[in-house]
N, CA, C and O atoms as a MOPAC input file, in Angstrom:
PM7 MOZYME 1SCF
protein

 N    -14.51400 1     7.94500 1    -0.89700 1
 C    -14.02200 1     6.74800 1    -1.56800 1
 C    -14.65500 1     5.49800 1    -0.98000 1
 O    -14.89000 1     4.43700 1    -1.55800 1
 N    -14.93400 1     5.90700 1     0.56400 1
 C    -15.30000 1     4.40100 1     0.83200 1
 C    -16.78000 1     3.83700 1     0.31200 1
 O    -17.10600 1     2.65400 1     0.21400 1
 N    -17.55400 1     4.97100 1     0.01800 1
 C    -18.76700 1     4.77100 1    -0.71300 1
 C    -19.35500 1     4.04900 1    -1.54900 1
 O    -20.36600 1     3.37000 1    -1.73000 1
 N    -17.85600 1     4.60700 1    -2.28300 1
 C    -17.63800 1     3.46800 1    -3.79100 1
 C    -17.19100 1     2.34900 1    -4.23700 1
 O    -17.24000 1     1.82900 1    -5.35200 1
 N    -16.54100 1     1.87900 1    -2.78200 1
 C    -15.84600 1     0.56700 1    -2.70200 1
 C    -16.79700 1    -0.23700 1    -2.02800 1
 O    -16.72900 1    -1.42900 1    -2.32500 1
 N    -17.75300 1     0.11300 1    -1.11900 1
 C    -18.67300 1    -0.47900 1    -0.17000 1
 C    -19.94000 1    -0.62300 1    -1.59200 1
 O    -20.61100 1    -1.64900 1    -1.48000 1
 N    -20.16800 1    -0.07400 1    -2.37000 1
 C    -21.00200 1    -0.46800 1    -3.53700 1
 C    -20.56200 1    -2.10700 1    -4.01000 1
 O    -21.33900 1    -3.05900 1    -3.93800 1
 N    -19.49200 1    -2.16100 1    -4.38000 1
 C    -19.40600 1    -3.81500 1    -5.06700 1
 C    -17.99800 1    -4.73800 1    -3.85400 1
 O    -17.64500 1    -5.91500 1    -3.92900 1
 N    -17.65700 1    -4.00100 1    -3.17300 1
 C    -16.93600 1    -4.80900 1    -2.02300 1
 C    -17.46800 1    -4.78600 1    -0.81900 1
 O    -18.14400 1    -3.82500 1    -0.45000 1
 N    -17.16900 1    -6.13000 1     0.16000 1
 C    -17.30800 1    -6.02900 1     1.75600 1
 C    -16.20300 1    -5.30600 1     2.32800 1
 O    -15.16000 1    -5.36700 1     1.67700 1
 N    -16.18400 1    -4.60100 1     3.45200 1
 C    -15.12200 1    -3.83500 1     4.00700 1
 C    -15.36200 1    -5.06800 1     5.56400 1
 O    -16.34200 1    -5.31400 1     6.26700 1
 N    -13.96500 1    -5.56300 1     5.56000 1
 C    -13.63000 1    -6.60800 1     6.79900 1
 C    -12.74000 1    -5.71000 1     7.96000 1
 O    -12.58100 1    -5.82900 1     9.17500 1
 N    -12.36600 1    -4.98200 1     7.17600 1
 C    -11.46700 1    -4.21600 1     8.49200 1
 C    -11.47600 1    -2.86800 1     7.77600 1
 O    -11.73300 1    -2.53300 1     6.61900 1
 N    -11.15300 1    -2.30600 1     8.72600 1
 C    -11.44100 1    -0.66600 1     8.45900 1
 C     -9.98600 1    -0.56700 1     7.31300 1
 O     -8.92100 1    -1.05500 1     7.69100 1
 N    -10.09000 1     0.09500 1     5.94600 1
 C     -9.26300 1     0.08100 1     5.21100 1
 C     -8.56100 1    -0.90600 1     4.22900 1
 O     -7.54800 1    -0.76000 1     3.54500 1
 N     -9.70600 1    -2.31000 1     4.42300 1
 C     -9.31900 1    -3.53100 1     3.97800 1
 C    -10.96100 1    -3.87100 1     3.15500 1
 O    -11.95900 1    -3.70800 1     3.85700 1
 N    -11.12000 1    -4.26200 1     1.91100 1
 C    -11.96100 1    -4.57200 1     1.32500 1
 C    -11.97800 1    -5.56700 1     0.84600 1
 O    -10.83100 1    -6.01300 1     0.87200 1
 N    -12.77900 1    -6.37200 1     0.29600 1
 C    -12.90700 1    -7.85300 1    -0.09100 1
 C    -14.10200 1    -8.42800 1    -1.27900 1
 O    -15.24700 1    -8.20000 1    -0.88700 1
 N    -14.06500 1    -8.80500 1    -2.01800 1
 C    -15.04700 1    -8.92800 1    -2.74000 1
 C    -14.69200 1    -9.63000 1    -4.11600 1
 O    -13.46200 1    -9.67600 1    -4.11400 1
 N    -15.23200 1   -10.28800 1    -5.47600 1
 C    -14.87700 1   -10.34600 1    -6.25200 1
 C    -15.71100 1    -9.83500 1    -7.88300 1
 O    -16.37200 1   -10.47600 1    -8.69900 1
 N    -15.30300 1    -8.47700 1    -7.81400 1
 C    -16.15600 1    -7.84500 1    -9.69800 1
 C    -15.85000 1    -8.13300 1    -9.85300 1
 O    -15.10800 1    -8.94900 1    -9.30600 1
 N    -16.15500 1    -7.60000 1   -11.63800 1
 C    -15.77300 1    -7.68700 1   -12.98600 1
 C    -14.50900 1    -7.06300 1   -13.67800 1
 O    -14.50200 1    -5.83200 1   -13.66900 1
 N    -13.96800 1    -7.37400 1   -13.97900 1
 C    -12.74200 1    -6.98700 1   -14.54200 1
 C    -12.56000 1    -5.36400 1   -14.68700 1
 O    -11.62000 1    -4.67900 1   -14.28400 1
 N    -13.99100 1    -4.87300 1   -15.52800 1
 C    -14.07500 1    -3.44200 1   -15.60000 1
 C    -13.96400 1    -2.64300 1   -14.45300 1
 O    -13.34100 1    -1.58900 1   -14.32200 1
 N    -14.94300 1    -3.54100 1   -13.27000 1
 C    -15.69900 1    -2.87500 1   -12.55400 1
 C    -13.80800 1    -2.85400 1   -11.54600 1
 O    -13.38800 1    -1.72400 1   -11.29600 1
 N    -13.18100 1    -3.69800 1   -11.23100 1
 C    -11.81700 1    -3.39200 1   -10.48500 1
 C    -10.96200 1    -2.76900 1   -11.35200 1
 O    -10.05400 1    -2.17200 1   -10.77400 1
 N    -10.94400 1    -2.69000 1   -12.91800 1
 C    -10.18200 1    -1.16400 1   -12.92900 1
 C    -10.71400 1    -0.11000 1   -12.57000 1
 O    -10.01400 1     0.56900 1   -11.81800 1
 N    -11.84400 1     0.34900 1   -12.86100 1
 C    -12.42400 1     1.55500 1   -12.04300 1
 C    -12.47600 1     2.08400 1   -10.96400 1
 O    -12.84800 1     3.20400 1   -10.61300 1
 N    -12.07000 1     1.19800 1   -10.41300 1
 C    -12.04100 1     0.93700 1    -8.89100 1
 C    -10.51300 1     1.51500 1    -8.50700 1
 O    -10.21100 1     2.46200 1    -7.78100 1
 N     -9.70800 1     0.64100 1    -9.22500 1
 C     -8.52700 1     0.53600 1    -9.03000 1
 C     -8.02400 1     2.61100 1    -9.64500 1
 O     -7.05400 1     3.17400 1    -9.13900 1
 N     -8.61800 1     3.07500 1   -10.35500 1
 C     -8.39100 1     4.09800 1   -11.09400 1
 C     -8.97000 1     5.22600 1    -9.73200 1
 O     -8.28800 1     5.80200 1    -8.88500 1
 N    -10.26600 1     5.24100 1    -9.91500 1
 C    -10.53600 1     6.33200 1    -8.70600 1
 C    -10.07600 1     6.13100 1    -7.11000 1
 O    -10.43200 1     6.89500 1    -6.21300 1
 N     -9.22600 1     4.97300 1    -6.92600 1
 C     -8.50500 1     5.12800 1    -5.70100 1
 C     -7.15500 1     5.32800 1    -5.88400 1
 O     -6.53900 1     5.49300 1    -4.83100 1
 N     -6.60400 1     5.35900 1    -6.74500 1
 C     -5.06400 1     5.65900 1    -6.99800 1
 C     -5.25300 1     7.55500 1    -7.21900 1
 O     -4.44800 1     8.34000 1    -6.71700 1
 N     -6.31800 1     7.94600 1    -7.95500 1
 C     -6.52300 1     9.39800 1    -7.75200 1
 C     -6.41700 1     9.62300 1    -6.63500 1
 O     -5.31000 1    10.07700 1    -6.34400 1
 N     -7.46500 1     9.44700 1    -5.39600 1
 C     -7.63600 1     9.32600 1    -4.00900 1
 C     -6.79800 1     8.94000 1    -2.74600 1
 O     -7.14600 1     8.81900 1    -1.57200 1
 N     -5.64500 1     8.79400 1    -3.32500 1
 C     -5.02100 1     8.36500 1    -2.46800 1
 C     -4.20300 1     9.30100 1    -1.33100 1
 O     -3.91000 1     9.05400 1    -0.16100 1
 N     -4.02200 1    10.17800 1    -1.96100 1
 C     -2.94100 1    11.16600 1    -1.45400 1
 C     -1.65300 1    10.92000 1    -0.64500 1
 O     -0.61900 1    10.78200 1    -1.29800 1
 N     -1.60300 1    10.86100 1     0.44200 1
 C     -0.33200 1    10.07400 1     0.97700 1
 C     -0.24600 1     9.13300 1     1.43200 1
 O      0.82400 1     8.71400 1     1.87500 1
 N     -1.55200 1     8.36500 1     1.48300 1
 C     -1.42900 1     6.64500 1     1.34600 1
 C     -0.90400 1     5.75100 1     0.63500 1
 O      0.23500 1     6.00800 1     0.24400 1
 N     -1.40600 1     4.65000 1     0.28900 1
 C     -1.45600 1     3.62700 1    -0.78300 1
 C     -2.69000 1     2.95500 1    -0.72200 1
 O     -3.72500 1     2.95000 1    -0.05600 1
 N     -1.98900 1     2.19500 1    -2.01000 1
 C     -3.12600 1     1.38100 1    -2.57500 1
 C     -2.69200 1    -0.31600 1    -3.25500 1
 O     -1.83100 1    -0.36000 1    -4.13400 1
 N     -3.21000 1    -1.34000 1    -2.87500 1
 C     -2.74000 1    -2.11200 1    -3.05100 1
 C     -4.22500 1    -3.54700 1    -3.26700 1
 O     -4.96000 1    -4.02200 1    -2.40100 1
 N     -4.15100 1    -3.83900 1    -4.75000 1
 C     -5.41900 1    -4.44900 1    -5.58900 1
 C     -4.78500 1    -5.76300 1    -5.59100 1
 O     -3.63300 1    -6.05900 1    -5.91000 1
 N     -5.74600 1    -6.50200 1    -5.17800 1
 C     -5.41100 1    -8.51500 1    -5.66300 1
 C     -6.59600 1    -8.99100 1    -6.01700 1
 O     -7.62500 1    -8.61800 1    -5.45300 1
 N     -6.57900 1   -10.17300 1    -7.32800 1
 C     -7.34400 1   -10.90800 1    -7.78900 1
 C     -6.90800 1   -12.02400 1    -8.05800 1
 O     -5.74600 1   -12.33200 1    -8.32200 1
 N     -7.92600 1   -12.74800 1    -7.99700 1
 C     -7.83900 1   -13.90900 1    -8.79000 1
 C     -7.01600 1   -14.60600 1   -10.32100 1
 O     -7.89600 1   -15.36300 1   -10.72900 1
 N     -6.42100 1   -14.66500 1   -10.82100 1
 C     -5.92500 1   -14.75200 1   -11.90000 1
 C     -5.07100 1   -16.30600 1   -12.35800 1
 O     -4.39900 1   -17.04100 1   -11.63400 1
 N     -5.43200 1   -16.45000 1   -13.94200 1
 C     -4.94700 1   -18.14300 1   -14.20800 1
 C     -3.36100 1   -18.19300 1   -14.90800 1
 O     -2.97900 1   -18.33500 1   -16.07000 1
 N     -2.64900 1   -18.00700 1   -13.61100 1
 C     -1.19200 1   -18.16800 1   -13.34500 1
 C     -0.90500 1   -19.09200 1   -12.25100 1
 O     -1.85200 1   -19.59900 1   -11.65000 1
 N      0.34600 1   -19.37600 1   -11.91400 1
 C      0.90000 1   -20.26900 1   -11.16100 1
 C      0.49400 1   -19.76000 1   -10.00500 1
 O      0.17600 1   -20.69000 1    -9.26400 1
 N      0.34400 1   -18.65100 1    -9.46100 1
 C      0.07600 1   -18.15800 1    -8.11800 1
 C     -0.98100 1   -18.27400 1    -7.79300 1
 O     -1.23400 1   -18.45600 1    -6.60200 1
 N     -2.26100 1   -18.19100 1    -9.02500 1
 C     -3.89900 1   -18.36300 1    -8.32200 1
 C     -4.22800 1   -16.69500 1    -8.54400 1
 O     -5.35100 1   -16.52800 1    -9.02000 1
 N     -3.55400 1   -15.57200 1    -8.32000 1
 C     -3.90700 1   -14.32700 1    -8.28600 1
 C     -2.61300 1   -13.70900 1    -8.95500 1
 O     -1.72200 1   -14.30600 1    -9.55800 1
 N     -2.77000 1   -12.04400 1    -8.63100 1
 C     -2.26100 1   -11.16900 1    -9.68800 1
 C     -2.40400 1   -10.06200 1    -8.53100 1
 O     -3.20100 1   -10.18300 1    -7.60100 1
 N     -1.47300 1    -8.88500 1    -8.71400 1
 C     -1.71800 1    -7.83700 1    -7.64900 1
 C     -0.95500 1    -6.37000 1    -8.40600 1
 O     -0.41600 1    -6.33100 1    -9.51200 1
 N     -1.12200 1    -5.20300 1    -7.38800 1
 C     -0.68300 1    -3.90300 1    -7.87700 1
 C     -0.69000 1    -3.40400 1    -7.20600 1
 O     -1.56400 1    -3.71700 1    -6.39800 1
 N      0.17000 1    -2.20400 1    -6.81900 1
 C      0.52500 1    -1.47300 1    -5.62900 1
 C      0.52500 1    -0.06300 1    -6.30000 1
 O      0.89800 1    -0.02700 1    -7.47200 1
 N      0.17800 1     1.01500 1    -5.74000 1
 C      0.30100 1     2.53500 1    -5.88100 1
 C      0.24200 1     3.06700 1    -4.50500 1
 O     -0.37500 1     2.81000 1    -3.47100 1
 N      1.27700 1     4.04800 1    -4.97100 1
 C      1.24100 1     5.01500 1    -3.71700 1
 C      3.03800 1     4.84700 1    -2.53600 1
 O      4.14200 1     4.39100 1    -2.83200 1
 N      2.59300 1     5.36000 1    -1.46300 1
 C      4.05700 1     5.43000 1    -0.52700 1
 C      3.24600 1     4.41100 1     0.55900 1
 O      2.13800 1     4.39300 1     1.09500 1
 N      4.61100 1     3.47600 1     0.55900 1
 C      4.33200 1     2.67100 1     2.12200 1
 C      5.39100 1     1.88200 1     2.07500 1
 O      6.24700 1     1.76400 1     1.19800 1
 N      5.19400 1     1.07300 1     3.63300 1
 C      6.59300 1     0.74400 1     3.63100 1
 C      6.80300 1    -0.91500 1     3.18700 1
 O      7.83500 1    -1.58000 1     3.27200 1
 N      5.73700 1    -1.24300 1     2.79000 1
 C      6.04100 1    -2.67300 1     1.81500 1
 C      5.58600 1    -2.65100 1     0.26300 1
 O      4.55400 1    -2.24800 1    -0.27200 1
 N      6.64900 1    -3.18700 1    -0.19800 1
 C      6.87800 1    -3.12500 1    -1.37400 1
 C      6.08300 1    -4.52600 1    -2.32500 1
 O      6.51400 1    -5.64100 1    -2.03100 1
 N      5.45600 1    -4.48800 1    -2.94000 1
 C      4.71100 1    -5.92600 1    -3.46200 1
 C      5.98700 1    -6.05900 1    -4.67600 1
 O      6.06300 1    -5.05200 1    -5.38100 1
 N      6.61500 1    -6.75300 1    -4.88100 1
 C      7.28200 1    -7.65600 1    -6.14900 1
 C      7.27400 1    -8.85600 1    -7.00700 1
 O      7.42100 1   -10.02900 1    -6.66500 1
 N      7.11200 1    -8.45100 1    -7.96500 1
 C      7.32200 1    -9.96000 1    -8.49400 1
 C      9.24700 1   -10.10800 1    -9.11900 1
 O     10.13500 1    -9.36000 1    -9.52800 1
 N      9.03500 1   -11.54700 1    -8.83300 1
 C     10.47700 1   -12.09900 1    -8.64600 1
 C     10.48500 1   -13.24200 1    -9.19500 1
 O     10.01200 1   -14.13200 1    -8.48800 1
 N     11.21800 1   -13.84500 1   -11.20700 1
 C     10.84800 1   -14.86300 1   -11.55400 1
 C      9.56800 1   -15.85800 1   -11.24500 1
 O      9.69600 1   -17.08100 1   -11.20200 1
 N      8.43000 1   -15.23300 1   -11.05400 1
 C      6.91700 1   -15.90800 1   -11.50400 1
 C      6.99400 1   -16.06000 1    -9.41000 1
 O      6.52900 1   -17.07300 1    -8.88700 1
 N      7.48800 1   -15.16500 1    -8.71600 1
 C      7.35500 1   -15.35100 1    -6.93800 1
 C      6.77100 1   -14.22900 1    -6.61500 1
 O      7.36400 1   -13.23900 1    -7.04300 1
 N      5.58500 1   -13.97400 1    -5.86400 1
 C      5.38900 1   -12.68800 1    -5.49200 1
 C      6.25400 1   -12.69900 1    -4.26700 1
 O      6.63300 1   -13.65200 1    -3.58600 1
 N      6.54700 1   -10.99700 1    -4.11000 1
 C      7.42300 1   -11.22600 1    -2.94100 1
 C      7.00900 1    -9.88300 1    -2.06300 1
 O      6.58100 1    -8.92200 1    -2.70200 1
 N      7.11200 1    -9.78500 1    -0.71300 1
 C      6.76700 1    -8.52100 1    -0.13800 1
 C      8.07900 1    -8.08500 1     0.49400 1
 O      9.09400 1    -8.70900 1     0.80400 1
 N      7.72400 1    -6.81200 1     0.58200 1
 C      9.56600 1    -6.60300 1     0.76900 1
 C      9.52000 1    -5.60700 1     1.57100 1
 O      9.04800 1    -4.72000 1     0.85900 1
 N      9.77500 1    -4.98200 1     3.01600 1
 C      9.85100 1    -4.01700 1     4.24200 1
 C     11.11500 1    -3.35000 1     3.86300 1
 O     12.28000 1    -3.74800 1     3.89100 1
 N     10.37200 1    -1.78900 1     3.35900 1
 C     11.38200 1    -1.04300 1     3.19900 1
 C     11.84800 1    -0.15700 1     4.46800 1
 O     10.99000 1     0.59700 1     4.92800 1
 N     13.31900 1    -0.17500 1     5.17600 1
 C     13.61800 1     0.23100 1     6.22300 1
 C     13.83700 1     1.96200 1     6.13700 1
 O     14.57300 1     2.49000 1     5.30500 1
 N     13.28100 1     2.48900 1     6.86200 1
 C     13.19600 1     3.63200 1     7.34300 1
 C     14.78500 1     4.18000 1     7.98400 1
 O     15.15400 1     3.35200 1     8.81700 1
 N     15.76400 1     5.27900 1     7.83600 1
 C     15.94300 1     5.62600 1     8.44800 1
 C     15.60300 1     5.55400 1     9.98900 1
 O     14.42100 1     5.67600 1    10.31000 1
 N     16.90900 1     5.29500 1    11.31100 1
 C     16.03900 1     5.29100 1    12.76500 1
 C     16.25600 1     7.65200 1    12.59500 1
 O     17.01000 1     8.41000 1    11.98600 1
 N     15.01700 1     7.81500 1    13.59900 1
 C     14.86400 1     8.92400 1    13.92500 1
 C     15.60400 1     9.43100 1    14.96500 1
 O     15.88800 1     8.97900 1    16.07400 1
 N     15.82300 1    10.29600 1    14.48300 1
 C     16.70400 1    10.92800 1    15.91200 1
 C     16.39200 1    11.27500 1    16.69600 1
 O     15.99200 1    12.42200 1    16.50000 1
 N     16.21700 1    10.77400 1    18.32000 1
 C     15.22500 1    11.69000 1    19.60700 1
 C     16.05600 1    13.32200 1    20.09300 1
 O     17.14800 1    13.85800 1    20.28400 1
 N     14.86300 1    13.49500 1    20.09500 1
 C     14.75400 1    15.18400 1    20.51100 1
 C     16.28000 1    15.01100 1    21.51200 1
 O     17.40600 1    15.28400 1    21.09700 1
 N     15.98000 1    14.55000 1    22.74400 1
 C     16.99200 1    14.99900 1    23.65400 1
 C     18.49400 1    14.68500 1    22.25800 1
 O     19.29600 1    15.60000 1    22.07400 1
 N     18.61200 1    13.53400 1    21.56700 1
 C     19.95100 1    13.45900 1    21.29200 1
 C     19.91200 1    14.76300 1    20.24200 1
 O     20.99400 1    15.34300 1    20.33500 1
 N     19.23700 1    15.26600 1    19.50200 1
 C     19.60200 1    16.53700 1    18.35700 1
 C     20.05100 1    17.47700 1    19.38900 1
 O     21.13600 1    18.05800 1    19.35900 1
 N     19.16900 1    17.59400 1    20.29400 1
 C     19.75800 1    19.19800 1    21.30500 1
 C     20.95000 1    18.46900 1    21.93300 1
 O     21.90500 1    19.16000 1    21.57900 1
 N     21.42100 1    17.45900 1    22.66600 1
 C     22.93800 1    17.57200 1    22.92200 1
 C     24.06400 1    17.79000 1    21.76000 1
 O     25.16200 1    18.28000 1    22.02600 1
 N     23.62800 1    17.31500 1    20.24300 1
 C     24.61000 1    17.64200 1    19.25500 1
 C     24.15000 1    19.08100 1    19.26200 1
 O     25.26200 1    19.31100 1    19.73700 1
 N     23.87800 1    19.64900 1    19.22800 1
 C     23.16800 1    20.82100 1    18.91300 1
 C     24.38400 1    21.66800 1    20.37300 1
 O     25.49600 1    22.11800 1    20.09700 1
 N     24.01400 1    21.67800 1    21.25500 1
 C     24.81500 1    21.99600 1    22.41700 1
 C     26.45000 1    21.48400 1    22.07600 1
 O     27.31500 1    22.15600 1    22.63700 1
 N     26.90800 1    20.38000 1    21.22400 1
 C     27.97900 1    20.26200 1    21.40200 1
 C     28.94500 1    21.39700 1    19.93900 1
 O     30.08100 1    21.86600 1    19.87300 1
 N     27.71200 1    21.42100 1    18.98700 1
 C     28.18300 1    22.82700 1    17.67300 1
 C     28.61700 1    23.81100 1    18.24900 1
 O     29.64700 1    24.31500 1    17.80300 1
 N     28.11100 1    24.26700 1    19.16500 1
 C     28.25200 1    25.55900 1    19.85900 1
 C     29.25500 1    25.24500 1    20.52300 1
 O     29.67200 1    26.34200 1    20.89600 1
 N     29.65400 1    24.79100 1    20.76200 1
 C     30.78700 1    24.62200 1    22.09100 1
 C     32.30900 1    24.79600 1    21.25000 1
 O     33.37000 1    24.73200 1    21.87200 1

């Protein structure tokens, strides 16, 4: 994938691309990386003649959410479950048995 993105974008950080095609040329773009994604994401911004200056789209699992909110983009941190550490499952675990 990165092949095909390094064709009409700069890559600034590893996993971060930058550049500005053609309309066609970022759906295509936008199409063979949403295939590609697998348990990543994917997340497209442009330029666009709205109140914001740009326009955006998100595919895939992660833990921020892009929204729009009455003409506001908004980013939104979806909270995770906390994990349970090993030592605390084996003391519940030790206390079933008991």
């Amino acid at each position: 994938m990165r092949g095909a993105l390094s064709r009409w974008l700069i890559q600034v950080r590893p996993g971060i691309y930058l550049g500005n095609p053609s309309r066609r040329v970022r759906d295509e773009l936008w199409q063979k990386s949403c295939k590609k994604t697998g348990k990543g994401c994917v997340a497209q911004l442009w330029n666009a003649r709205n109140e914001r200056g740009f326009d955006f789209r998100q595919f895939g699992n992660t833990d921020y959410l892009l929204t729009e909110f009455e003409g506001l983009a908004l980013v939104t941190r979806m909270r995770r479950p906390p994990r349970k550490s090993v030592k605390k499952e084996a003391a519940e675990a030790e206390m079933a048995d008991v």
